[in-house]
N, C-alpha and C positions, 0 to 999 in steps of 0.2 A: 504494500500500500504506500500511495505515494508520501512523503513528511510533508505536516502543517508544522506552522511555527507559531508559540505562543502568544504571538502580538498579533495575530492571524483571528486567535482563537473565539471572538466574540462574535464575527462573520459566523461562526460556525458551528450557530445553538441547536442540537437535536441532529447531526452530525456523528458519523464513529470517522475517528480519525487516529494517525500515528505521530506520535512523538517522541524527536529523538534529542536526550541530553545526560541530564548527570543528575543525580540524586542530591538537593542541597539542605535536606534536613527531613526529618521521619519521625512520628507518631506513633502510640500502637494505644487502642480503647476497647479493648474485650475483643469484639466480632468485626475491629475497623483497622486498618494501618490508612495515617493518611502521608502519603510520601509528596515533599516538595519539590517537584522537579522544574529545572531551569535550564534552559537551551540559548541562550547570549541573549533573547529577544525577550525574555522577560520569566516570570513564576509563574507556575497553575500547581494547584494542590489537585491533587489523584486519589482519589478515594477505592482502595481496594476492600469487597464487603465480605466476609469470612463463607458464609452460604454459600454464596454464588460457586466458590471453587477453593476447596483446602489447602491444592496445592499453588495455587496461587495465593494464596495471603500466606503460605509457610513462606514463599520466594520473596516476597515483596518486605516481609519481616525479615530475614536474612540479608539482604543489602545493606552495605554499612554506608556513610556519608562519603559525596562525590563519587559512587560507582557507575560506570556510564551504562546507561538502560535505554530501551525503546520500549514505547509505552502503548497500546491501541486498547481506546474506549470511547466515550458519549460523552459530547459535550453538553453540561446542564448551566443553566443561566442558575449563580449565585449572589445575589445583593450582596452579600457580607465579603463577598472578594474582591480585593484591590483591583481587580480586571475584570471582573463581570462575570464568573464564569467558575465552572473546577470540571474533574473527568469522572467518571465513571468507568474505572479500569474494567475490563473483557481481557486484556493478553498484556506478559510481560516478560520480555527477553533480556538478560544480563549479557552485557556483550566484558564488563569486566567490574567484578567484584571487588571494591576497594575495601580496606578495616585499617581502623587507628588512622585516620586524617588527621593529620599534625594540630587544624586548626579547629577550633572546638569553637563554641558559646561560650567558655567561661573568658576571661580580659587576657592579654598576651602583653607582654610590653612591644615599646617599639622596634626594639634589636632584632628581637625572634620576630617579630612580623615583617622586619625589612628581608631577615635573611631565608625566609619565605614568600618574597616579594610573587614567587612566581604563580604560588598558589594565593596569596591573601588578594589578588586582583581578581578571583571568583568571587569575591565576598560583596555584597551587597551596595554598602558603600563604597568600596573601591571600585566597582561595577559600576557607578552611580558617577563619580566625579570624569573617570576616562569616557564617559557619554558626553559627560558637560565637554569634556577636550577635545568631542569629535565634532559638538558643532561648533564651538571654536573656531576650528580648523574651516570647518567647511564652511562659514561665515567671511572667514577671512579671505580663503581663495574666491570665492563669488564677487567679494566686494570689489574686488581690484579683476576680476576677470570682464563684468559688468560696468567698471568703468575705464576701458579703452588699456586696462597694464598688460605686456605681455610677460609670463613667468621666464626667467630668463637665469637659470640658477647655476651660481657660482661656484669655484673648487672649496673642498674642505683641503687640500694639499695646499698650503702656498711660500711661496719661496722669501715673504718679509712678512711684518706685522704689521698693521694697523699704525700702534700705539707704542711702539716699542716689541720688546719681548718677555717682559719681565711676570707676564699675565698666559703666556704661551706654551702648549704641551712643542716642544720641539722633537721631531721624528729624523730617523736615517732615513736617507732618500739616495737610494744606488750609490753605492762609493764614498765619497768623500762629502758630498751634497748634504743639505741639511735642508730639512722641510719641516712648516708647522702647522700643525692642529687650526684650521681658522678659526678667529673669536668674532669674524664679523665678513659678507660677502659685497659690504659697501664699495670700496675701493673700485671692485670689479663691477660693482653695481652702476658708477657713473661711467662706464664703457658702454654697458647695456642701454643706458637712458639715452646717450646720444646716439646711438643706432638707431632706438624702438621709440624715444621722445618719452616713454614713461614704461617701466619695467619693474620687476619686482623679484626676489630671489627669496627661496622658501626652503630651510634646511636647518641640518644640525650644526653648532657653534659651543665653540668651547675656550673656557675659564681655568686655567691654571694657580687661581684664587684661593689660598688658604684661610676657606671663608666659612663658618660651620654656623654661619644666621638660615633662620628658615626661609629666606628667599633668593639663595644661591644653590645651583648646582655647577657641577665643574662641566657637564654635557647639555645645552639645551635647543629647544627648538626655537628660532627666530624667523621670523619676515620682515622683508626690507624694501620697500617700494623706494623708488628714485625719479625723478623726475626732470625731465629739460626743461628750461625756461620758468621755473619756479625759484620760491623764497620762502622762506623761514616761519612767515606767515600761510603762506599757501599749505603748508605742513600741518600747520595746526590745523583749518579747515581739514586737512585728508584723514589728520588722526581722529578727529574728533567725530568724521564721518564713519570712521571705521567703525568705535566704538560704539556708538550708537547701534549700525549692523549686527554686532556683535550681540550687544544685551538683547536687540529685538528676537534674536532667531535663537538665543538661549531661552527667554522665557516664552517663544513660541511653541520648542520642540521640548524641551526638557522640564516642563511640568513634576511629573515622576520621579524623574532623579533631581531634581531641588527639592522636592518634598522629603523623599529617602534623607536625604541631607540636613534635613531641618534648615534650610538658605530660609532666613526673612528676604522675600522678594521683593516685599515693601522699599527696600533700599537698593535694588536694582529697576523697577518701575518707576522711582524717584527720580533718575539718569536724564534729565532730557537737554535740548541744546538752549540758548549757549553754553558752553565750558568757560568759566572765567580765564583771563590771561592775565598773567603777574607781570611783572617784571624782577629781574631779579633782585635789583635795587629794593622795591617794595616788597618780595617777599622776605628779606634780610630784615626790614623796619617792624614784619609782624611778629620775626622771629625773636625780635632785641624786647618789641614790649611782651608776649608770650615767656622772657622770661626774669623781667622788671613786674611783669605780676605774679612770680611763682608758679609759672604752666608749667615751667622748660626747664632742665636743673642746668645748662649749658648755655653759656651768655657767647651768640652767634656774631662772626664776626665778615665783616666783607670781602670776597675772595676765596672762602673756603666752598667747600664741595657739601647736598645737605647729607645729613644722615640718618636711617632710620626714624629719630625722633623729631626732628625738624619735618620731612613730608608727613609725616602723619599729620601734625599740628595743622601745617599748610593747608591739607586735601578737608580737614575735620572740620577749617575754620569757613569750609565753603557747602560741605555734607554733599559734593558729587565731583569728579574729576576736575584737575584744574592745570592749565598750563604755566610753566615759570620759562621763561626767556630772557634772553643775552645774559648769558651764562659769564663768569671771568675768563678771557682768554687763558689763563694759566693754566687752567683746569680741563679744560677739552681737549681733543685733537689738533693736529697737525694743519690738519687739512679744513677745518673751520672759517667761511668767510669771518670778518670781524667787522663792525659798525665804523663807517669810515669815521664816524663824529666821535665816537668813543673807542678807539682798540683796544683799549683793557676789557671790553666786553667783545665775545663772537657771538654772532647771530645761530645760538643752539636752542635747542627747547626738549624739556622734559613733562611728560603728564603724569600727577601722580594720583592714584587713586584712590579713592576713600576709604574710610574702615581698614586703614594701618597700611594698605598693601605695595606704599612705595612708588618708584617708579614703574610706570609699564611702558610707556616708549619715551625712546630718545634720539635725538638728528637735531638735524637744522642744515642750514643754507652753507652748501660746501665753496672755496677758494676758487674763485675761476684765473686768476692771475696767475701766469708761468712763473714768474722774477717773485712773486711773493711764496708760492709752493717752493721754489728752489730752496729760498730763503729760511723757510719752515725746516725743511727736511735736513737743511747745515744743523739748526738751531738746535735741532732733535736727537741730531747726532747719530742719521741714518743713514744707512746706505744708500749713495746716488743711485750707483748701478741696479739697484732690485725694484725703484721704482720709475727706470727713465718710460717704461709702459703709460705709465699712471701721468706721468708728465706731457708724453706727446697728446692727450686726450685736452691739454689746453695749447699744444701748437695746431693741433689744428680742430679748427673748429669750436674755440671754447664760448660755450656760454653759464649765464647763473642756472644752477641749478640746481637742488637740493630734494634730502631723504630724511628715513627715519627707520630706525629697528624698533619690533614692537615683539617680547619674549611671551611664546603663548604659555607659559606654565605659569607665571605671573598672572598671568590673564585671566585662566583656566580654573587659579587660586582663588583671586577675583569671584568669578563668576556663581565658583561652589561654594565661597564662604570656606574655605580648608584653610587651618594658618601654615601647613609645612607646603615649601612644591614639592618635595618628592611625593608627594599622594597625586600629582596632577602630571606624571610619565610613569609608564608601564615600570619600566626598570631605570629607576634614579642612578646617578654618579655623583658621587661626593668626596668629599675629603677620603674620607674612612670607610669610602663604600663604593667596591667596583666590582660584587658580586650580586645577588645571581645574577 
């Protein structure tokens, strides 16, 4: 018989149908076992009735948690179930009897749960947030696919840094060659934008950051739109657009799992546009009285970079995303146009997001000057020759143009209300954690 799948199953009341998954939790009430079984697409309880067939409620008692089963019986309409619906088992075949599941109902800490990452991503809520990170994802590529970006993705191998190297996994690359771990596919991004006029690069990047806060991983997923003929401001517009995209089609599709999650959606409904815009200058003056009134235990000073406790205040002081621009040239990259009126400021921007979660995207309006990038990359104390590529993109043909990386496990964080990101990737890397 052919398989339905649980998310199927409402279509399909007064129905005998087959279902195939895993056993995710078991009952037994005198004449009943009700077995929970879950197939990726959601739960139906299965009610096997001791009458009907002995040897069948002996089988169905005998299966231990996660053993993979197929299951064929009658779909009966249940008000009391999360889905409308449970089975009436007729047939049940064990294709593999599992006993002693590591993970139980009783509390686990988080060691033993990471170092069962493989199997605690069947669990309900972990089930529940990688859904939020799918539409995320598929949020994100729509948004930029539907407005004119073409994907256009960058190497994880590349032969210089960004930023330096001091942030960089460095790899053997044939011989004597040295190659590193990308932390960002920008660089190669504004090669894309002046081919495609607007381009976007979508992949894994990584942090050699010995960093153990819960919104670092040393592996993650970013997206990088880039743009020709754009600025600093144009950026805000695109991020703020995204976000928007983002919340809507999180609270469109994933009902179910913000519920599972207990998300108050109340503060993701609250999300609408504008996004206020700081400037830096101003957000340093709310940060000095924030802590001349006792918010803040750390008296912020001009020039520095924020921290954890400073964006929170920022994003709390506004209860929904907010942008802060012209950032201290000190503090950015290389490659940052700067305010011709002021160059101790470059034209960067950072959004941070409400309810503690920091930054989620960062860019701004890249250097279109040859003689001024030359200038930078002496300053920086980088190699000419690993970026004369990146140079020629302002001999010929240079115009303004500007991007922004935006880290979906931040996002993902964001959306499920989770304080760790390792709960929002399958299999996290961190400091102290490059298993399973």
């Amino acid at each position: 018989m052919k398989q339905t799948y649980i998310q199927d199953l409402k279509g399909r009341i007064g129905e005998t149908v087959t279902l195939k998954g895993w056993l995710y939790n078991k009952r037994s009430s005198g004449k009943l076992v009700f077995l929970q079984l879950r197939d990726g697409t959601g739960i139906v309880q299965c009610v096997v009735f001791r009458p009907n067939s002995e040897e069948l409620f002996e089988a169905a008692n005998s299966i231990g948690q996660e053993s993979s089963i197929i299951i064929t019986g009658a779909v009966k309409e249940d008000t009391r179930s999360s889905i409308g619906v449970e089975l009436d088992v007729t047939g049940l075949e064990v294709v593999q009897n599992s006993h002693d599941y590591p993970i139980t109902p009783k509390e686990h800490g988080t060691e033993f749960l990471m170092d069962n990452r493989h199997l605690w991503i069947r669990s309900r809520k972990q089930h529940a947030v990688l859904k939020v990170r799918h539409s995320v994802i598929k949020a994100t590529r729509d948004f930029f696919d539907d407005n004119g970006f073409t994907l256009a993705d960058t190497p994880i191998f590349t032969p210089a840094a960004c930023e330096g190297t001091t942030t960089l996994f460095e790899v053997d690359y044939f011989g004597d060659d040295k190659a590193y771990l990308t932390q960002s596919g920008q660089l190669y991004n504004e090669a894309t934008a002046a081919a495609f006029g607007k381009s976007y690069a979508f992949g894994p990047t990584f942090r050699a950051e010995k960093s153990k806060t819960r919104r670092h991983l040393t592996e993650f997923w970013m997206v990088e739109p880039e743009v020709a003929f754009a600025t600093y401001e144009d950026m805000m517009d695109l991020g703020e657009g995204l976000i928007l995209a983002i919340v809507e089609r999180v609270l469109n599709d994933r009902q179910e799992e913000l519920k599972i999650l207990e998300r108050d959606i109340a503060k993701l409904e609250a999300i609408s546009s504008p996004f206020p815009r700081l400037h830096y200058d101003d957000a340093v003056k709310m940060l000095k009285e924030g802590h001349a009134a006792g918010e803040l235990e750390n008296d912020f000073e001009w020039g520095g970079d924020f921290g954890a406790p400073d964006e929170t205040y920022l994003s709390n002081r506004h209860g929904k995303p907010v942008f802060v621009h012209h950032f201290p040239t000190a503090i950015k990259g290389f490659y940052f146009e700067v305010d011709k009126d002021r160059p101790e400021t470059a034209l960067g921007i950072d959004l941070l997001a409400p309810e503690g979660y920091g930054e989620i995207i960062g860019g701004g309006e890249r250097a279109a000057s040859l003689e001024y990038l030359e200038s930078q990359i002496e300053a920086h104390g980088l190699p000419r020759e690993s970026f004369e590529w990146y140079l020629d993109l302002r001999r010929f043909g240079s115009v303004p143009h500007a991007g922004f990386g935006m880290g979906i496990e931040r996002c993902t964080a964001w959306m499920a209300g989770i304080e760790h990101v390792r709960e929002t990737i399958p299999f996290p890397r961190m400091l102290y954690r490059l298993k399973p």
